[in-house]
C-alpha positions as CSV (number, residue, x, y, z in Angstrom):
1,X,1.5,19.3,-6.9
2,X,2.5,17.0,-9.8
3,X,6.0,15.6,-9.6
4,X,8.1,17.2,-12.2
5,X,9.6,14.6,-13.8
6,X,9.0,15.5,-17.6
7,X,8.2,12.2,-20.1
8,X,8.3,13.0,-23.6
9,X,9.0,9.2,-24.8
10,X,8.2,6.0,-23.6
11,X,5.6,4.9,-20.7
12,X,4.8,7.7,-18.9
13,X,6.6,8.1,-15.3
14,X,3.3,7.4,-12.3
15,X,2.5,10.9,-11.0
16,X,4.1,12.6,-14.0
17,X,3.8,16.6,-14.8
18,X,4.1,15.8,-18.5
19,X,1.2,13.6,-21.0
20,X,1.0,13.5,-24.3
21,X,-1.8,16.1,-24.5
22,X,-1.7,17.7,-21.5
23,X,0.5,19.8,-18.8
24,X,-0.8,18.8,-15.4
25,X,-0.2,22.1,-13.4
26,X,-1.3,20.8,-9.8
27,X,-3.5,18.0,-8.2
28,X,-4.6,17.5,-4.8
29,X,-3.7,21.1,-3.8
30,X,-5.0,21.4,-0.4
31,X,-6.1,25.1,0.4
32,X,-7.1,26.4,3.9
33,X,-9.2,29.0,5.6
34,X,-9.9,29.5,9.4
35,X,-12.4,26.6,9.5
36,X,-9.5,23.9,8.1
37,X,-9.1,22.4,4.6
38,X,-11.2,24.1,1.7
39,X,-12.5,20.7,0.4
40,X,-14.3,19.6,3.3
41,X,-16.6,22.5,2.5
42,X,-17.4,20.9,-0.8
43,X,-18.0,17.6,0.0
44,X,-20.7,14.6,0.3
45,X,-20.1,14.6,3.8
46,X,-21.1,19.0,3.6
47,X,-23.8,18.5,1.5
48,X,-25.6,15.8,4.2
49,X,-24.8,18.1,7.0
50,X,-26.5,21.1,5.4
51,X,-29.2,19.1,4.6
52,X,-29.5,18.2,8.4
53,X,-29.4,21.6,9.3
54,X,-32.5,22.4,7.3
55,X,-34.4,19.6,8.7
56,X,-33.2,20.7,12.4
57,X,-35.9,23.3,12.9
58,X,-39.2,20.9,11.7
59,X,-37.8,18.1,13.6
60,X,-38.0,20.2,16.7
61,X,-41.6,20.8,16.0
62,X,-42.6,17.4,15.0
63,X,-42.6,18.1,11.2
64,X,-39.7,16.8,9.6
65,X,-41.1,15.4,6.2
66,X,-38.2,13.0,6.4
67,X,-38.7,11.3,9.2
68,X,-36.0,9.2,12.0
69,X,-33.9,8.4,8.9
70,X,-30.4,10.0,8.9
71,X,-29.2,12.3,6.6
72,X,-27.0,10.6,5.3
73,X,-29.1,7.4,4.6
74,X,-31.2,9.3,2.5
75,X,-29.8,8.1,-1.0
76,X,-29.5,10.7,-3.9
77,X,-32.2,9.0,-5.9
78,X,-34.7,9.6,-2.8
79,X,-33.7,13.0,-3.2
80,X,-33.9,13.6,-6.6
81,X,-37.3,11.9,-6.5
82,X,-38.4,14.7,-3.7
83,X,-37.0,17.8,-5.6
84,X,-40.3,17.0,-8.4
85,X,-42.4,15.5,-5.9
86,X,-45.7,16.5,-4.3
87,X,-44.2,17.0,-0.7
88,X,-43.3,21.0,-0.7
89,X,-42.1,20.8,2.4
90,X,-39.9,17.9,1.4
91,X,-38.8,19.3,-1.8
92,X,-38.0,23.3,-0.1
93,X,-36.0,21.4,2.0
94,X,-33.7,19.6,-0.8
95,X,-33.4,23.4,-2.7
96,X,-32.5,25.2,0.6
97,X,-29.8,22.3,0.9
98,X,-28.5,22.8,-2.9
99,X,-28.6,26.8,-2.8
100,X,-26.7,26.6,0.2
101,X,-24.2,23.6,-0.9
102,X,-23.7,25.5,-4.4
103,X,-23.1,28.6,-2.3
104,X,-19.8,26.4,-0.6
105,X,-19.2,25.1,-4.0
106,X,-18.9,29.0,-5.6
107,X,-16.9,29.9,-2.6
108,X,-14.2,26.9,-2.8
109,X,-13.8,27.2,-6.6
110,X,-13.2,31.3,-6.5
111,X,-10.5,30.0,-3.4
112,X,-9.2,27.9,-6.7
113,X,-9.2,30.3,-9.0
114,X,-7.4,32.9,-6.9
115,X,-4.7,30.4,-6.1
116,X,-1.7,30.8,-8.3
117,X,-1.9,26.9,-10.2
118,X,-5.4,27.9,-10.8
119,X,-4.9,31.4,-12.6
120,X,-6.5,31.9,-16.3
121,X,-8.7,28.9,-15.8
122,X,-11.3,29.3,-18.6
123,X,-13.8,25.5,-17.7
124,X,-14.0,23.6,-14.8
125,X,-15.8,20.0,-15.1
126,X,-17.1,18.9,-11.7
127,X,-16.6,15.0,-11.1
128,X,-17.4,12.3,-8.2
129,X,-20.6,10.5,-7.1
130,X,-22.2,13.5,-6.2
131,X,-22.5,15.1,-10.6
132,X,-24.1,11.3,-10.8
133,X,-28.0,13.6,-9.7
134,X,-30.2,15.9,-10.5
135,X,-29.5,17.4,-7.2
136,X,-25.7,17.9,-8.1
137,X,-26.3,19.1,-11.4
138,X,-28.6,21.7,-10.3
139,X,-25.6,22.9,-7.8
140,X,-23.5,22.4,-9.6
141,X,-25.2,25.2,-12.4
142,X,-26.2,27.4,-9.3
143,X,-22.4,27.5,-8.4
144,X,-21.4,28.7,-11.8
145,X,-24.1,31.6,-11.8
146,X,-22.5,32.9,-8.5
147,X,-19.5,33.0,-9.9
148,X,-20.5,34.3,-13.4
149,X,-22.3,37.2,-11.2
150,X,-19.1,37.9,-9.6
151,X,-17.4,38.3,-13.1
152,X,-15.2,34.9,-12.7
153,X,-15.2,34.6,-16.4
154,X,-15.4,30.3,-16.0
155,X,-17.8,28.3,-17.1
156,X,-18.7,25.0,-14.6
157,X,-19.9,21.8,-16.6
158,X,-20.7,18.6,-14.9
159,X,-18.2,15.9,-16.4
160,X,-19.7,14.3,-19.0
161,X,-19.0,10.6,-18.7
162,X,-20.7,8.8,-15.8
163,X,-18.4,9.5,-13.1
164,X,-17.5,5.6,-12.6
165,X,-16.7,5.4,-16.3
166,X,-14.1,8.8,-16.0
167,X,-12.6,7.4,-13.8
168,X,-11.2,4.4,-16.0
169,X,-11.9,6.2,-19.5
170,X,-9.6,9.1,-18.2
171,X,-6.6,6.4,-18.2
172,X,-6.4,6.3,-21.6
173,X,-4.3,9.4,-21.2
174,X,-1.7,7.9,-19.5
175,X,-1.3,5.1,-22.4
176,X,1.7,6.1,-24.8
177,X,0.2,6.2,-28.9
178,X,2.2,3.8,-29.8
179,X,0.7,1.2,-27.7
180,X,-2.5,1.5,-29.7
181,X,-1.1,-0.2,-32.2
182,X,-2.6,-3.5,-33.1
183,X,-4.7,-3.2,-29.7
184,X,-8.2,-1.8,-29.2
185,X,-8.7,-1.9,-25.5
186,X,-6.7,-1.7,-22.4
187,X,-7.4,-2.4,-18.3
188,X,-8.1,0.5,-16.0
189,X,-8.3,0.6,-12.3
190,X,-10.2,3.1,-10.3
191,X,-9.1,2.7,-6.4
192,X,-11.0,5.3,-4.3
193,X,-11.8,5.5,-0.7
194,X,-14.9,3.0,-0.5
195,X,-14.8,1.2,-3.7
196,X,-11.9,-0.5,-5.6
197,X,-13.0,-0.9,-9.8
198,X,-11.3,-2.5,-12.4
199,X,-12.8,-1.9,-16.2
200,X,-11.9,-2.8,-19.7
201,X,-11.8,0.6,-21.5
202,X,-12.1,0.0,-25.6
203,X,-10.2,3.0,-27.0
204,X,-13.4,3.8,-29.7
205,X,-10.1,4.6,-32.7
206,X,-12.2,3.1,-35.4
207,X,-14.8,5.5,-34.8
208,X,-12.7,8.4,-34.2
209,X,-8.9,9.4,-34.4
210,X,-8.9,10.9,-30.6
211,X,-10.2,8.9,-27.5
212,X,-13.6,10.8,-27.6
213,X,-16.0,7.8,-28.7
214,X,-13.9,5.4,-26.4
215,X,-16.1,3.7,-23.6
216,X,-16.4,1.3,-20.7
217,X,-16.9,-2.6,-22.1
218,X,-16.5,-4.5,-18.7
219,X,-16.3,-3.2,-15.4
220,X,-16.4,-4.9,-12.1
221,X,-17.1,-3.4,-8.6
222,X,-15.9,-4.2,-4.9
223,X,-16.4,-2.0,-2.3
224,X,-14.2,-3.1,0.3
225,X,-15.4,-0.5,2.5
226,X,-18.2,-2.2,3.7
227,X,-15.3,-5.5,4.7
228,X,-12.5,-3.1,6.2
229,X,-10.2,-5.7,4.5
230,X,-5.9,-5.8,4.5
231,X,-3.7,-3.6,2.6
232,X,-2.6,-7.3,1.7
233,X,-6.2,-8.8,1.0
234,X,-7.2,-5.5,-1.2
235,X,-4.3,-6.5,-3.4
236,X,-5.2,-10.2,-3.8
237,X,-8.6,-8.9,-4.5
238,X,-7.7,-6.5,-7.1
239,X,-5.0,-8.8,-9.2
240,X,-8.5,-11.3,-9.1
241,X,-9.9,-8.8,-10.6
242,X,-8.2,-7.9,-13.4
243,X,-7.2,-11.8,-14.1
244,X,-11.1,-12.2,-14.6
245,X,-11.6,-9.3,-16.9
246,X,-8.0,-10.3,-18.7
247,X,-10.1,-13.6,-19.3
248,X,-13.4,-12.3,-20.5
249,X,-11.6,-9.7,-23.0
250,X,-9.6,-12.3,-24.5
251,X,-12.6,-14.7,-24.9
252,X,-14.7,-11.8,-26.2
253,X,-12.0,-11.5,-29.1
254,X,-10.8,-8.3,-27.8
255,X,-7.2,-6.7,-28.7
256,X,-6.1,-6.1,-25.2
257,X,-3.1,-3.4,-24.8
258,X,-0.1,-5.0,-22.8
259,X,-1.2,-1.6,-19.9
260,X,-2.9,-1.1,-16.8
261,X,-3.6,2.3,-16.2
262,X,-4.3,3.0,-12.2
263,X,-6.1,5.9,-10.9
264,X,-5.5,6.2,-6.8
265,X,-6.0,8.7,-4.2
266,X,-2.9,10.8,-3.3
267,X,0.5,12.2,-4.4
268,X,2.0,9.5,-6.1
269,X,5.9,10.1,-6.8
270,X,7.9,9.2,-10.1
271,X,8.8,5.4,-8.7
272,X,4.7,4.5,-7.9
273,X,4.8,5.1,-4.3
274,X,2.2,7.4,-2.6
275,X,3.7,10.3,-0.5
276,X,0.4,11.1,1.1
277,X,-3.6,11.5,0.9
278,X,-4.5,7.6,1.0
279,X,-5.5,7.3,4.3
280,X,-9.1,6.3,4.0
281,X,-7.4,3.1,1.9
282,X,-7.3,-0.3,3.8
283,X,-3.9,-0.4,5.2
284,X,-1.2,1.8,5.0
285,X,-0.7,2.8,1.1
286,X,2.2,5.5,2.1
287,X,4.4,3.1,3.3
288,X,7.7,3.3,1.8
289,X,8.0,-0.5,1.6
290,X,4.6,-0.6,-0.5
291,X,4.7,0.2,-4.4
292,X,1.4,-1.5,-5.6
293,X,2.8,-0.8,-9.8
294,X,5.3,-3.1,-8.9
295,X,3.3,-6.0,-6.9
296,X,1.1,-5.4,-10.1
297,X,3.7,-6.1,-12.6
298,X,4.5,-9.0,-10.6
299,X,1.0,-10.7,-10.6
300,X,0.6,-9.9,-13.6
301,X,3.9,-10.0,-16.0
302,X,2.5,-10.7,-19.0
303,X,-0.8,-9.1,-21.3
304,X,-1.1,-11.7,-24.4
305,X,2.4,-11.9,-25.5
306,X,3.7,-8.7,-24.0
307,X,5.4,-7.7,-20.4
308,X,2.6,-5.8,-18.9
309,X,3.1,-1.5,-18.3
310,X,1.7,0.1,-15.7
311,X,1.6,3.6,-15.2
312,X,-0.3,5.3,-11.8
313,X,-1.6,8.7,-11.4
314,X,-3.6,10.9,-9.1
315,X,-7.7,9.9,-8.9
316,X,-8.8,13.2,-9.6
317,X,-6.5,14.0,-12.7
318,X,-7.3,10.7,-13.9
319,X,-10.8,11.4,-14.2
320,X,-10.5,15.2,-15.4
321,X,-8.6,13.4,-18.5
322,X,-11.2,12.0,-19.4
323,X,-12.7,14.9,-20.7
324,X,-9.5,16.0,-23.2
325,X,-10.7,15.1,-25.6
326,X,-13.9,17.3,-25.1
327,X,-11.7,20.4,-24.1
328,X,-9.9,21.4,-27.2
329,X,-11.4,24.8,-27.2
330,X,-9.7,26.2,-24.2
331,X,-6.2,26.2,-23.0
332,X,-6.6,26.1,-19.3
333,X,-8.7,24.2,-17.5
334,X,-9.9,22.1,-14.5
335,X,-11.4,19.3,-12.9
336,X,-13.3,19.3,-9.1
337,X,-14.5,15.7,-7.8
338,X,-16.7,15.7,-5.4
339,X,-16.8,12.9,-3.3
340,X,-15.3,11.6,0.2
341,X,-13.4,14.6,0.0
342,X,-12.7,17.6,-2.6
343,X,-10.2,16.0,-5.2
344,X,-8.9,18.9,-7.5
345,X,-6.1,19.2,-10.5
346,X,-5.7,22.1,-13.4
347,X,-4.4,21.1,-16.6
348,X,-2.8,23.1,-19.6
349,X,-4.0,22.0,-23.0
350,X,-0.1,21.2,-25.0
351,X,-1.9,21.9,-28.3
352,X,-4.0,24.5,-27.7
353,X,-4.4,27.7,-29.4
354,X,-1.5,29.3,-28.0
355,X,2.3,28.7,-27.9
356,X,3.1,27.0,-24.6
């Protein structure tokens, strides 16, 4: 749940309930059935094994279309490619996987909706690497038609910004207004369980008054997954990161906001520490003794001529904000990343049609 501390004024508290356009009702809730936590039923890790299972009973005759090659080597282009392809066998394969993947997905999101935080949600946007295909799209429209069928009156969109742009666009919702003044940009970081990035986000206020033509200018990209490096290596990596991009937008011309706005795995509390959920981060990151806002600050005191603000939030709220500005229709409304895991949050619209 989101920690209640209420900010009206000022930088934001990290993990608040409270932003200047929306309430956040609840993130990583974590619902259960018999078989263990809800999200692992609606994850990249489900999809491959359901794809598996298809392939189980051609392999055992010598007919699997896709070979030795695991499952989860198969790469979503591959599959995307298949789904048009030639191969029938091939592409029945990839449809029996979606139909039964969006049937998961329908089944955790009605678990959602039925949950108390989740009550009178009118939209769901479905983030994560997985929206980033043709394959998840198509799910992810199958999964609203089960629902529609069972008169869930909720409509399920795929998110509309690439899902690696969300992620750091989605942080503009953490900046206070009046830091816009005089600045055009700011630095976002998106820390997630195999990749760490780091992005200059350009707020897009000379085109329009709300964040909705804002856009990714810079981004860089480590995934220190594939280096299983220190808690304390991770850190030097990521200040190196956003040093560099601090560099390039300045020599660019670019207006860069005194803010960094972090998007991380887990609960994170009012004082930027993480109370749980970032255990597939190098190191321990819910250590008490480890508040990475304030190792940030310290690398990096100063933006221009300003004493750098940093404000940290939950991944999956972070990238549901970034469709706010495309949301002004509804009141209630919520945000499923598919990824690693099932990341989830519902938000509340503060100036929607109705009084709140």
């Amino acid at each position: 749940m989101a920690d209640k501390t209420i900010t009206t004024t000022g930088i934001a508290a990290h993990g608040a309930s409270r932003l200047p356009s929306v309430e956040i009702d609840s993130f990583n809730l974590e619902l259960k059935d018999d078989e263990g936590f809800l999200g692992d039923r609606a994850s990249k890790g489900a999809f491959r094994d359901i794809l598996d299972r298809w392939r189980k009973p051609l392999r055992k005759s010598g007919e699997d279309p896709f070979g030795k090659e695991p499952s989860e080597n198969i790469s979503k282009k591959v599959l995307d490619a298949i789904l048009v392809g030639d191969d029938t066998e091939a592409s029945a394969v990839v449809h029996s996987t979606i139909e039964d993947f969006a049937q998961e997905l329908a089944y955790v999101t009605r678990r959602f909706l039925k949950s108390k935080a989740w009550e009178k949600t009118e939209r769901i946007v479905v983030g994560g690497g997985f929206r980033d295909s043709r394959l998840g799209e198509l799910a992810i429209a199958r999964a609203e038609i089960i629902l529609k069928d069972e008169d869930f009156k909720v409509d399920l969109l795929p998110i509309r910004h690439h899902p690696d742009d969300a992620g750091l666009i989605g942080a503009l919702q953490l900046t206070p207004s009046w830091i816009f003044e005089g600045h055009d940009s700011i630095l976002a970081v998106d820390i997630g369980g195999t990749n760490i990035r780091c992005g200059v986000v350009e707020t897009g206020r000379k085109k329009s008054p709300d964040p909705s033509k804002a856009s990714v200018w810079k981004s860089e990209l480590w995934r220190h997954g594939d280096e299983e490096p220190s808690r304390e290596d991770a850190v030097k990596r990521l200040v190196k990161m956003l040093k560099d991009l601090i560099s390039r937008a300045e020599k660019e011309g670019f207006k860069l906001a005194p803010f960094i706005g972090i998007a991380c795995p887990g609960v994170i509390k009012s004082d930027g520490s993480i109370e749980k959920g970032a255990q597939n981060l190098p190191g321990n990151w819910e250590s008490s003794k480890f508040n990475l806002p304030a190792i940030l600050v310290e690398a990096v005191p100063q933006i221009g001529k300003h004493d750098t603000a940093i404000v940290m939030h939950n991944d999956g709220v972070v990238q549901g904000l970034s469709e706010v500005p495309f949301l002004q229709d509804v009141d209630r409304w919520g945000v499923l990343t598919i990824g690693t895991g099932l990341g989830n949050a519902r938000f509340t619209n503060r100036n929607g049609k109705e009084e709140r």
